[in-house]
C-alpha positions in Angstrom: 0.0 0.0 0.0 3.2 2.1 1.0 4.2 1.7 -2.7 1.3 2.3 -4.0 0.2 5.5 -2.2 3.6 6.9 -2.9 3.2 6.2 -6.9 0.1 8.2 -7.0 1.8 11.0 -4.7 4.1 11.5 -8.0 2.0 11.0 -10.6 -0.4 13.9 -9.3 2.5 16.2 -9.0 3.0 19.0 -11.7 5.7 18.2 -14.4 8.8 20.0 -13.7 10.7 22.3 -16.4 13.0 20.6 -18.8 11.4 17.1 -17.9 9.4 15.6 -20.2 7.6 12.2 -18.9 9.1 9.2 -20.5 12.7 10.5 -21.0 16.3 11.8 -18.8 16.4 15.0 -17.5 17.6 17.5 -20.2 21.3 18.7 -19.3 21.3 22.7 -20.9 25.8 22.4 -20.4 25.8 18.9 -21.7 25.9 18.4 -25.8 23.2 15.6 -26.3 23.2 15.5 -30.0 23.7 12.4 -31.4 24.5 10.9 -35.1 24.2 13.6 -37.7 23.8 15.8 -35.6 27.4 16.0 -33.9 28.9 17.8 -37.5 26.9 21.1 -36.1 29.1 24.0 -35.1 26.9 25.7 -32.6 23.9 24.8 -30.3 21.8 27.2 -32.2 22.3 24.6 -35.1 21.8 21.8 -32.5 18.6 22.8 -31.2 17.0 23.8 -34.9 18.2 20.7 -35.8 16.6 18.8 -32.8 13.1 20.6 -33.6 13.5 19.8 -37.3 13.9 15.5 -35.8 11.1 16.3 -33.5 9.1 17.4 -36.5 9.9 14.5 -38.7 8.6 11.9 -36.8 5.2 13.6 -35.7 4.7 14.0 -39.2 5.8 10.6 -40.4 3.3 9.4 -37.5 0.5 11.1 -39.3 1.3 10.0 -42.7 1.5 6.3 -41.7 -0.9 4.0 -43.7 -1.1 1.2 -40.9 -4.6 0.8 -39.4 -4.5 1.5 -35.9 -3.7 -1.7 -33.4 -6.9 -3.7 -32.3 -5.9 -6.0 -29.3 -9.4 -7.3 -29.3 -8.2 -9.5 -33.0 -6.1 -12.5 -33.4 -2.9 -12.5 -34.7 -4.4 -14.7 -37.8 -7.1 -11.7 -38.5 -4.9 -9.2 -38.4 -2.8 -10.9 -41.1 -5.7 -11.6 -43.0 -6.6 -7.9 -42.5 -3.4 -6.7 -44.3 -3.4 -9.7 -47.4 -3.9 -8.5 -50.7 -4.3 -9.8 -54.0 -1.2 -10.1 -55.6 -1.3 -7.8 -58.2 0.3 -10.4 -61.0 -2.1 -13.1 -59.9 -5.3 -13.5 -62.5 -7.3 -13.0 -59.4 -7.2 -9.5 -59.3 -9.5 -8.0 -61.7 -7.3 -5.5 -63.2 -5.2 -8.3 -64.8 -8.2 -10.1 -66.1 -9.4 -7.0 -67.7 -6.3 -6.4 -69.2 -5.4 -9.5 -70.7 -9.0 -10.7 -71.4 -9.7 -13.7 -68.6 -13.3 -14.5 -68.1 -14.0 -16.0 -64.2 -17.7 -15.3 -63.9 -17.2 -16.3 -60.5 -14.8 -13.8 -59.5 -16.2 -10.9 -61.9 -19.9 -11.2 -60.4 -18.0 -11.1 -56.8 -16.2 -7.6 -58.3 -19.6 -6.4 -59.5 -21.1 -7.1 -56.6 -18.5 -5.4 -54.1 -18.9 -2.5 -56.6 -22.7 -1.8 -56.6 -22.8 -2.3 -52.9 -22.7 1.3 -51.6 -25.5 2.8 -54.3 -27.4 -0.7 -54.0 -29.3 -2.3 -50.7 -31.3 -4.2 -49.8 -31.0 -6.2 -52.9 -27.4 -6.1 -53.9 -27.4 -7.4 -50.4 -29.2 -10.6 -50.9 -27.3 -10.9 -54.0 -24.2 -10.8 -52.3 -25.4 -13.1 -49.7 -26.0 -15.9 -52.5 -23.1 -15.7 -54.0 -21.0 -15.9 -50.9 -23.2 -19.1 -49.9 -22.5 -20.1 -53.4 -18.6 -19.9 -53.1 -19.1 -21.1 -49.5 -20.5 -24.5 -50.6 -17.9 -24.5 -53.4 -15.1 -23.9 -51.0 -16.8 -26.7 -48.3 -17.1 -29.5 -50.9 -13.2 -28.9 -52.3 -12.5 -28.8 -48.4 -12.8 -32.6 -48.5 -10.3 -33.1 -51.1 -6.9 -34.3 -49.2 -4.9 -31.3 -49.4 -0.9 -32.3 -50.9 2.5 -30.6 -51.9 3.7 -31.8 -55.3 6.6 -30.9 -57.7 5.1 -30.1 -61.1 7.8 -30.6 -63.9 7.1 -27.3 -66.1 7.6 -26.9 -70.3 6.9 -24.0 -71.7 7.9 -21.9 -75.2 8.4 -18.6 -73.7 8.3 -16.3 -76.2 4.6 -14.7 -75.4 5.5 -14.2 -72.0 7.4 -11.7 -69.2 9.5 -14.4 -67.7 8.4 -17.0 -65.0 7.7 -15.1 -61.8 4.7 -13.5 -61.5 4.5 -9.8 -62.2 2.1 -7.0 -62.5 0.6 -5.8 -65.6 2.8 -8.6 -67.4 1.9 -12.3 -68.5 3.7 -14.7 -66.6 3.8 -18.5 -66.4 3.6 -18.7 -63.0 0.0 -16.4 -63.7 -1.3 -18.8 -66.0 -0.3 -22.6 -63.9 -1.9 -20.9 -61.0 -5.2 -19.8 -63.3 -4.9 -23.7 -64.9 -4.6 -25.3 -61.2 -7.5 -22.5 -59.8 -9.8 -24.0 -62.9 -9.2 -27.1 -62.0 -10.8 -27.5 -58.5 -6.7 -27.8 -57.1 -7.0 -23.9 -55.7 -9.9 -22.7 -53.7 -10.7 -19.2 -54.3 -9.9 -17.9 -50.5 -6.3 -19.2 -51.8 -6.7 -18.0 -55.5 -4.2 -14.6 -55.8 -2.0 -15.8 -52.9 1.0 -17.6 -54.0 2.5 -18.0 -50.5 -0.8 -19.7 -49.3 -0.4 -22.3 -51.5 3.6 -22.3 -50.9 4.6 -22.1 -54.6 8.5 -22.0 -55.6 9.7 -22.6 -58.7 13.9 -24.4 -59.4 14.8 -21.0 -61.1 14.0 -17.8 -62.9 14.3 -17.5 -66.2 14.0 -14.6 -68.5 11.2 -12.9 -70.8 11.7 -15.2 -74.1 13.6 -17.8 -72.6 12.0 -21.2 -72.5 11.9 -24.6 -70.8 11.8 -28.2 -70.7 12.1 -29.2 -67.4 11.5 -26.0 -64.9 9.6 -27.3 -61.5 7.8 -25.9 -59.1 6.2 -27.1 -55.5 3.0 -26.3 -54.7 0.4 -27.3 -52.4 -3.0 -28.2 -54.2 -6.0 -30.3 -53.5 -5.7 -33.8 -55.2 -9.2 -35.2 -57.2 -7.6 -38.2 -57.7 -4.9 -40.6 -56.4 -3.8 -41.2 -60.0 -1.4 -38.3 -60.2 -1.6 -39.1 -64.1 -4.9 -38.2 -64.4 -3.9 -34.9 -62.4 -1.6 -33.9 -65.0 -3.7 -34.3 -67.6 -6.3 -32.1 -65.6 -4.2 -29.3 -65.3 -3.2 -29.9 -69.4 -6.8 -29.0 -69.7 -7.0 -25.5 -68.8 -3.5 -24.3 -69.6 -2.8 -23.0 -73.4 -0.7 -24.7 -75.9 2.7 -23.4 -75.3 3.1 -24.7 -71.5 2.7 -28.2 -70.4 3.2 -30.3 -66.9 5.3 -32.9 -67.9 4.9 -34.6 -64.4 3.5 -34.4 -61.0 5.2 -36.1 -58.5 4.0 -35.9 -54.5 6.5 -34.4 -52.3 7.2 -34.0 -48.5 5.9 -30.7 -46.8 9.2 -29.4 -46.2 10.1 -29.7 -49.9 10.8 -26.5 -51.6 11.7 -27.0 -55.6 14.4 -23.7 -55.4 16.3 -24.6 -52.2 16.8 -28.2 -52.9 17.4 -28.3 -56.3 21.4 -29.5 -56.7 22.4 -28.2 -60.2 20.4 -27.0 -63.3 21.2 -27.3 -66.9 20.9 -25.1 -69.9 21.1 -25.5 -73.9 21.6 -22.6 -75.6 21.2 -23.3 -79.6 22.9 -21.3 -82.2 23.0 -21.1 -86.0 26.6 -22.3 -87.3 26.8 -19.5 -89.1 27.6 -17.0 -86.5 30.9 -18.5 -86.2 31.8 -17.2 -89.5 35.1 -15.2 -89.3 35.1 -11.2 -89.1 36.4 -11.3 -92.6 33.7 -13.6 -94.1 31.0 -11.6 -92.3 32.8 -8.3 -93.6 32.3 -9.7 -97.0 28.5 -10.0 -96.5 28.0 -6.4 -95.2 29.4 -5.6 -98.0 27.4 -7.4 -100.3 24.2 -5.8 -98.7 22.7 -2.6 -100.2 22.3 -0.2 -96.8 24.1 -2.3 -94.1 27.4 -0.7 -93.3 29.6 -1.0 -90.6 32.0 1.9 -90.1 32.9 1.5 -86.7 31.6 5.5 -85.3 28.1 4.7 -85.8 26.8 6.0 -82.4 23.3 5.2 -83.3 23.9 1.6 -83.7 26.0 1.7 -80.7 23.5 3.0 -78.7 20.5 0.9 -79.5 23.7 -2.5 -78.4 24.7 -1.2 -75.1 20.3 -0.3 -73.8 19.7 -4.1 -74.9 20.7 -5.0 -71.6 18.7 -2.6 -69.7 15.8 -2.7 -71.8 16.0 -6.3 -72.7 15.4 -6.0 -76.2 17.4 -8.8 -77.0 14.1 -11.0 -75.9 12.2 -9.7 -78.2 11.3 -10.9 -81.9 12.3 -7.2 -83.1 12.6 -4.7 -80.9 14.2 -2.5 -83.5 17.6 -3.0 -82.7 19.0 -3.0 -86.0 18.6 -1.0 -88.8 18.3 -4.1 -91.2 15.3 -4.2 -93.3 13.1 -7.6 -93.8 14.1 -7.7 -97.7 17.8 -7.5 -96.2 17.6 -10.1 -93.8 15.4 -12.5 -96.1 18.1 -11.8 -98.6 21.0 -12.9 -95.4 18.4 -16.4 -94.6 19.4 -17.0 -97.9 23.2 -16.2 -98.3 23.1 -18.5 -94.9 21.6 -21.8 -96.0 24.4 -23.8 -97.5 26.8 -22.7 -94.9 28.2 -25.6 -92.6 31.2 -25.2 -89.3 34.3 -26.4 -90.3 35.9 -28.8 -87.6 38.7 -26.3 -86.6 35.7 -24.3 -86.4 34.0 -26.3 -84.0 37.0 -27.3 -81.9 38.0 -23.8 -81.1 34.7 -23.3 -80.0 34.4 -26.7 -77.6 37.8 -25.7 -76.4 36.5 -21.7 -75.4 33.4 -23.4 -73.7 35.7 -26.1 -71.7 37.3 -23.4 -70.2 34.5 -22.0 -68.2 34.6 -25.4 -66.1 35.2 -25.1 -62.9 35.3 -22.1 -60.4 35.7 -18.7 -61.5 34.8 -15.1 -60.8 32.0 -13.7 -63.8 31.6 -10.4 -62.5 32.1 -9.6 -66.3 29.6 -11.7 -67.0 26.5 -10.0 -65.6 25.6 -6.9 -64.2 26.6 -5.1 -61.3 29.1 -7.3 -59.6 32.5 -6.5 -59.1 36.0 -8.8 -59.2 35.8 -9.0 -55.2 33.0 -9.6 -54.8 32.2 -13.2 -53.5 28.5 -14.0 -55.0 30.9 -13.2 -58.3 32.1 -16.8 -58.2 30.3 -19.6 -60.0 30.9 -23.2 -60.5 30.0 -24.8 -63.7 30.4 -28.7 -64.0 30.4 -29.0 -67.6 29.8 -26.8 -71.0 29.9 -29.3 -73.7 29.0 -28.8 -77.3 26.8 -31.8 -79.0 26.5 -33.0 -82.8 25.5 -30.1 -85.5 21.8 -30.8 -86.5 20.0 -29.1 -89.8 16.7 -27.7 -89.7 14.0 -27.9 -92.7 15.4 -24.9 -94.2 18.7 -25.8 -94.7 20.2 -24.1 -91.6 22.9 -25.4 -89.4 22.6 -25.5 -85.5 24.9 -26.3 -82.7 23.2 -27.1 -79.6 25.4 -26.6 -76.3 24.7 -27.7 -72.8 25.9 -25.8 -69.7 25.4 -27.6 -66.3 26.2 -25.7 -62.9 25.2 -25.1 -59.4 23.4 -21.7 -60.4 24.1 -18.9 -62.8 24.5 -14.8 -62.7 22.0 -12.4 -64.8 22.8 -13.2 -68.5 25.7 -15.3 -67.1 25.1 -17.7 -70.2 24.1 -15.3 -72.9 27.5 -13.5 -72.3 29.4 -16.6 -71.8 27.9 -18.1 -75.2 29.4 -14.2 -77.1 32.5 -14.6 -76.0 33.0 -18.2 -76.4 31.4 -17.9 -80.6 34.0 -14.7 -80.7 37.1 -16.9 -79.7 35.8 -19.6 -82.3 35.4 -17.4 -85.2 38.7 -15.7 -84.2 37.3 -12.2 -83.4 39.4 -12.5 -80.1 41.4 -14.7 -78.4 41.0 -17.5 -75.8 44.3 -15.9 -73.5 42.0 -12.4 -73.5 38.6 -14.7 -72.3 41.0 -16.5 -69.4 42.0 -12.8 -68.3 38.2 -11.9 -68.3 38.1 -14.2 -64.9 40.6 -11.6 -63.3 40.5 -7.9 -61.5 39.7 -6.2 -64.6 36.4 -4.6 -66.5 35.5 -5.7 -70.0 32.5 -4.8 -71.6 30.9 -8.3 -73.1 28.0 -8.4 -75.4 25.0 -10.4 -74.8 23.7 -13.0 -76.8 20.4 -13.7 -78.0 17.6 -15.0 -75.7 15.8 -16.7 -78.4 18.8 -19.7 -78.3 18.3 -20.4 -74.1 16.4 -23.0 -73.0 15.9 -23.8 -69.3 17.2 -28.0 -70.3 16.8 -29.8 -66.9 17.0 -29.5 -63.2 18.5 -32.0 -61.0 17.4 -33.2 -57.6 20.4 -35.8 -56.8 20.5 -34.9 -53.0 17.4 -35.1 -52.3 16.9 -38.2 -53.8 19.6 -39.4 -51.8 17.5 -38.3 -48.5 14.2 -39.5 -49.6 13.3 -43.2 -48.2 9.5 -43.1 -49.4 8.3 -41.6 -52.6 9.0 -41.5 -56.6 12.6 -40.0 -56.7 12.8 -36.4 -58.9 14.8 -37.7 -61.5 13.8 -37.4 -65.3 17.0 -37.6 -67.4 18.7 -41.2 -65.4 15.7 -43.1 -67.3 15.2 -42.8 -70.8 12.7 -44.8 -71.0 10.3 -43.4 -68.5 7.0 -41.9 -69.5 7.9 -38.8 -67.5 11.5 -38.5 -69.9 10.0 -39.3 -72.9 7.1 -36.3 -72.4 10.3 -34.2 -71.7 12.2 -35.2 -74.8 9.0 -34.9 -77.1 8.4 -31.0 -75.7 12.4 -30.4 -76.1 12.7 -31.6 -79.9 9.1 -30.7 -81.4 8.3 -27.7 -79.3 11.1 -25.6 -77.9 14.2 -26.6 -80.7 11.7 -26.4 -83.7 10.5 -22.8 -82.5 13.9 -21.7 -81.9 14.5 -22.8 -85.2 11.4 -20.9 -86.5 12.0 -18.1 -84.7 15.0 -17.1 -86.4 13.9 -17.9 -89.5 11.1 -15.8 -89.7 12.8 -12.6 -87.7 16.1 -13.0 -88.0 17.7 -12.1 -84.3 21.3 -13.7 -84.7 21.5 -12.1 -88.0 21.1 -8.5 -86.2 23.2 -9.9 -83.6 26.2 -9.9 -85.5 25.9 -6.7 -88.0 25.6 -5.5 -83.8 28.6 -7.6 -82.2 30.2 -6.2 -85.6 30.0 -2.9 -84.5 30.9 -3.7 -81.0 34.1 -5.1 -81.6 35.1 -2.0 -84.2 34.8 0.3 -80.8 37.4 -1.4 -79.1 35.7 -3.6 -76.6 37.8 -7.0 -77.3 41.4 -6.7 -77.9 42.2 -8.0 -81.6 
């Protein structure tokens, strides 16, 4: 009582000067500036500056956005109180208007939610059904058994932004989460939330670049046991461009990024680009219009905002002053041509020496020689048999197998590899690219990179129970031969296509061309 008699004694006594409750007594000889504050010359400054602080955070108080603290809700409503939408996710009606998705489900939910503050007592009822609606919906998918599977992704990725999910852009992880929210496999209330539904994908890859074996983990409602019949349910609703090779049921604690070992990559090109500077020198020559002087700023412009634009993903993207007649007339000038063998062995002897560890600072973008996430370790880059498409033209495929890879790590690997084989520079000047020094390397065409497989090894190793994530040890597995068909008639043929009909390693090199006239490789 003594104690407590004695607290209220102080609190009903009036605040003394130069204490404010809550804080030390304020010492007037004392210099109690702190942080910036100490470069002041004077206590005039001091103080000013001190009101200015004081001023700051009152005001950054009242601009604050939070909703004001209720203790009287759960931790869970709170959360669910500050969830959105994400704004990528075909369950926000802004990206269904703008890419033209019809879910009557969702859009009569929108209307509804609209109307409701000019419209009553009958928008009310409306509302009411459709919530009972969904309700019953969301009850009778409730007794599906709820799994996490890895879903083995193909896609041709030239009408979409990239994998990950991304406003006001088309995405692939957009459209598998529409395909699986079609199918039954999403509830709505998890419909627009990725990390509900604890999706992660092996790896990111570009806008352009496609796939044959991307995965992803995700936790879905299973219709059936027969995990066949699942993929082929999720076929269904997806367009013709991206395809689940395989579904395979997972552990919980399985996440497709953090536990995938190594990942591969093929990157195709046209055996023509390892013609020599002089024989390409010859052609520019032969075309009406195409010049290369070596001080054309313009061209050098449009090469060096490729990289921050990305135009390089793109059919056209203007960056090169070639007409259509002119590259149609190149398509032509290109078919007979075929890599000699010194050719090709200058070029599987550039790749070979990206094995191992190294530092690629050079090879992305904002990295620098000391930096540690600069170093990369790449098992193998290996160059496989020449193949001709229907039109006559020659193509090397090239594999590139590693623990993980930089921004346009491979694209720039893949220029300066096919400029040591065509003998535009030399294999000592790419070893010294791995040093303490800056070069400015081009970057390849997107159109040739394909995300080729991703391996699992470890945990397979760890997993006692459960089909193994492996699709390349059996080549005679349903699962491998689904991958294989997708690889050779979907992603290789429209590579093939692809530069046919627009011609991107074609303006590649009247670019590189001009690149290498400024001085950026040392001839």
């Amino acid at each position: 009582m003594d104690k407590k008699r004695k607290l209220e004694q102080e609190q009903s006594q009036p605040q003394q000067e130069g204490r404010v409750i809550g804080h030390d007594p304020v010492d007037k000889n004392h210099d109690n500036t702190q942080g910036d504050d100490h470069n002041c010359d004077d206590d005039n400054d001091k103080n000013e500056n001190s009101g200015n602080n004081k001023k700051a955070r009152i005001g950054k108080q009242e601009k604050s956005s939070k909703p004001p603290f209720n203790k009287n809700k759960t931790w869970k409503e709170r959360n669910k109180d500050r969830e959105q939408v994400h704004p990528g996710s075909y369950a926000c009606a802004e990206m269904r208007r703008l890419f033209d998705i019809s879910l009557p489900e969702l859009d009569e939910s929108t209307t509804e939610s609209a109307s409701s503050t000019t419209a009553t007592t009958t928008d009310n009822n409306n509302t009411e059904d459709l919530a009972s609606n969904t309700a019953d919906a969301d009850n009778n998918n409730s007794k599906l058994p709820k799994r996490k599977v890895a879903l083995l992704l193909q896609f041709v990725g030239t009408n979409y932004s990239g994998m990950q999910i991304n406003e006001g852009k088309r995405t692939i992880q957009a459209e598998i989460e529409l395909a699986l929210y079609k199918a039954g496999m999403l509830t709505k209330p998890n419909f627009g939330y990725p990390k509900k539904y604890s999706w992660s994908n092996s790896a990111r890859t570009d806008k352009g670049v496609h796939a044959c074996a991307q995965v992803c983990s995700v936790k879905i409602l299973l219709p059936s046991g027969n995990l066949d019949m699942v993929r082929e349910m999720i076929n269904e609703q997806l367009p013709d461009d991206i395809s689940v090779g395989d579904v395979v049921q997972v552990p919980r604690s399985f996440c497709a990024r953090t536990q995938r070992d190594k990942v591969g990559y093929q990157y195709m090109l046209p055996s023509y680009v390892l013609k020599s500077r002089e024989e390409w020198r010859s052609v520019w020559e032969k075309m009406v219009g195409v010049e290369n002087d070596g001080d054309g700023e313009t061209k050098r412009s449009e090469m060096e905002q490729q990289e921050d634009n990305d135009e390089m993903n793109a059919p056209s993207g203007g960056r090169c002053v070639m007409t259509n007649e002119q590259i149609e007339s190149l398509r032509e000038m290109m078919r007979g041509y075929r890599v000699t063998k010194e050719t090709l062995d200058r070029l599987k002897k550039a790749l070979g020496s990206y094995e191992g560890t190294h530092k690629f600072h050079n090879y992305t973008r904002g990295k620098k020689w000391d930096d540690p996430s600069s170093s990369r370790y790449i098992i193998s880059f290996e160059v496989q048999e020449p193949l001709v498409d229907e039109h006559g033209i020659e193509w090397i495929p090239t594999v590139v197998v590693g623990q993980s890879f930089l921004l346009h790590q491979i694209r720039k690997m893949m220029c300066m590899a096919m400029d040591v084989a065509r003998g535009a520079t030399s294999l000592d000047f790419m070893t010294r690219s791995f040093g303490d020094v800056s070069m400015n390397i081009n970057t390849a065409p997107a159109q040739g990179l394909s995300l080729d497989m991703s391996f699992y090894e470890y945990f397979n190793k760890r997993s006692s129970a459960g089909e193994p994530l492996d699709w390349h040890s059996d080549q005679t597995s349903p699962a491998h031969l689904r991958w294989k068909k997708f690889k050779e008639e979907k992603v290789m043929k429209h590579i093939m296509e692809e530069e046919w009909t627009h011609g991107n390693f074609l303006s590649y090199m009247h670019l590189q061309e001009t690149h290498i006239q400024r001085g950026n490789y040392e001839l």
